[in-house]
C-alpha positions as CSV (number, residue, x, y, z in Angstrom):
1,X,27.6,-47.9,-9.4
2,X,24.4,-47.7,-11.1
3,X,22.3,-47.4,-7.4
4,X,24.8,-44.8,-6.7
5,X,24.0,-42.7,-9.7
6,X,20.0,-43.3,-9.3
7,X,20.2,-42.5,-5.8
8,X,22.0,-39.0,-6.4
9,X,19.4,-38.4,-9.1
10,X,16.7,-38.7,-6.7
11,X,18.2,-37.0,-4.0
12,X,19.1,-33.8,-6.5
13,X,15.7,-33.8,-7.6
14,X,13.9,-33.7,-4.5
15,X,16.4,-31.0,-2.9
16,X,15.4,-28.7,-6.2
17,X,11.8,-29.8,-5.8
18,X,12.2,-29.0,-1.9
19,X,13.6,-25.2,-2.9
20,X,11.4,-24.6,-5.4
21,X,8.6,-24.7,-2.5
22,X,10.6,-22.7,-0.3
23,X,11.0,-20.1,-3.4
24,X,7.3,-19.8,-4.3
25,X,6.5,-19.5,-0.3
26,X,8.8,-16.8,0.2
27,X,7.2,-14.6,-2.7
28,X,3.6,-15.3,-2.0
29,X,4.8,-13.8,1.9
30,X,6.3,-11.1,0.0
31,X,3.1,-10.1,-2.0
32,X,0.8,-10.7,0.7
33,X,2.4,-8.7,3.2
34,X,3.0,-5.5,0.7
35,X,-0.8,-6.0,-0.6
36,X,-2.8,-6.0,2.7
37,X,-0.9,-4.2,4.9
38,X,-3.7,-1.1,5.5
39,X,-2.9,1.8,6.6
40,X,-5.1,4.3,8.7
41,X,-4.5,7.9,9.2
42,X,-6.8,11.4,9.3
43,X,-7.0,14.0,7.1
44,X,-7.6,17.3,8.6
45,X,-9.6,20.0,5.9
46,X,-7.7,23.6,5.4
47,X,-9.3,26.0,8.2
48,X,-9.8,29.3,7.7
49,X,-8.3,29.0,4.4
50,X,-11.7,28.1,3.3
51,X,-11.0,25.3,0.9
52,X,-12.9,21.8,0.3
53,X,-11.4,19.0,-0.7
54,X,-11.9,16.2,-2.5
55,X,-9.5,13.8,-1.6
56,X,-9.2,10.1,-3.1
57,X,-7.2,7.1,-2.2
58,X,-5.2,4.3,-4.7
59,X,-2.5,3.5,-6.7
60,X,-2.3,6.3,-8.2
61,X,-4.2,9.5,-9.2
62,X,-7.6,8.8,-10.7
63,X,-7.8,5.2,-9.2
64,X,-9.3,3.3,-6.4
65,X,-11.5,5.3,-3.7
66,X,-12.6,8.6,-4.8
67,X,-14.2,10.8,-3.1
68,X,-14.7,12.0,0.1
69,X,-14.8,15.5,0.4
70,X,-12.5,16.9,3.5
71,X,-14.6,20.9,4.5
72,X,-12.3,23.2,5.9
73,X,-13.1,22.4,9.6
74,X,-13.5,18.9,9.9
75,X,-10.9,15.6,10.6
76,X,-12.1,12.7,8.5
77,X,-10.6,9.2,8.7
78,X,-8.8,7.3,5.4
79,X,-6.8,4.4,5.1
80,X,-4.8,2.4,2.0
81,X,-2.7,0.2,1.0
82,X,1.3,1.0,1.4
83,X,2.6,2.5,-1.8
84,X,-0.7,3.9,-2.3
85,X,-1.5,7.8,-2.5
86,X,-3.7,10.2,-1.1
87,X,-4.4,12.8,-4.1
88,X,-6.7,15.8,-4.3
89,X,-9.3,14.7,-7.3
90,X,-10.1,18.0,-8.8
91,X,-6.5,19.5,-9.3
92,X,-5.1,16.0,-9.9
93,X,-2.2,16.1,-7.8
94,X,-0.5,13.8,-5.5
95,X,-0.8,15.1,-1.8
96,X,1.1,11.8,-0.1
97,X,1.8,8.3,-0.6
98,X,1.0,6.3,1.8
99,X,3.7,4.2,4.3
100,X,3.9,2.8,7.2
101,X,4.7,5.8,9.7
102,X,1.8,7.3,8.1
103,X,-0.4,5.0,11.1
104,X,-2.5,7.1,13.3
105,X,-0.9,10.3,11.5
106,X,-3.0,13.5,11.1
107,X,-2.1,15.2,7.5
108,X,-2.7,19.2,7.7
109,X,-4.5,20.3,4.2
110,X,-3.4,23.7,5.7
111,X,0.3,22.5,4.6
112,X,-0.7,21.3,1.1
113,X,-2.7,24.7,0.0
């Protein structure tokens, strides 16, 4: 009786050892995935609307890569993280966040102002 109850200990621990593992490889794919999945897309400036701007890229407005400066007839390519957003850094606004349909997509400024 007393093998019988040792050997269920063992096997109980090694199955909650065995998904513990499984648990903490899971969310490591989870965070990886959301964290370097980059995005690439154009922004296109404003046209004859005549207006520069300064666009940067992160988490959120005031963060991560600011600025490149989009003139009124010109395409210039971004990219970011998913969850991320594009903002205009003078008027500190949000102008899109990023997902992933945004890939290969050409935002109009001439939409936005």
């Amino acid at each position: 009786m007393k093998k019988v109850k040792k050997t269920i200990l063992f096997a109980s621990i090694a199955v909650l050892i065995l998904s513990s593992f499984t648990i903490i490889n899971q969310r490591s794919k989870i965070n990886t995935y959301s964290q370097s999945e980059r995005i690439s897309f154009k922004i296109k400036g404003t046209g004859s609307k005549g207006i520069s701007v300064k666009i940067g890229v992160g988490s959120k407005v005031g963060s991560g890569s600011c600025c490149s400066t989009v003139s009124p007839f010109s395409t210039a390519g971004f990219s970011g993280n998913i969850g991320d957003v594009v903002y205009d850094s003078e008027k500190k606004r949000v102008i899109v966040k990023i997902y992933d349909g945004l890939q290969g997509a050409i935002i109009d400024l001439k939409e936005y102002y």
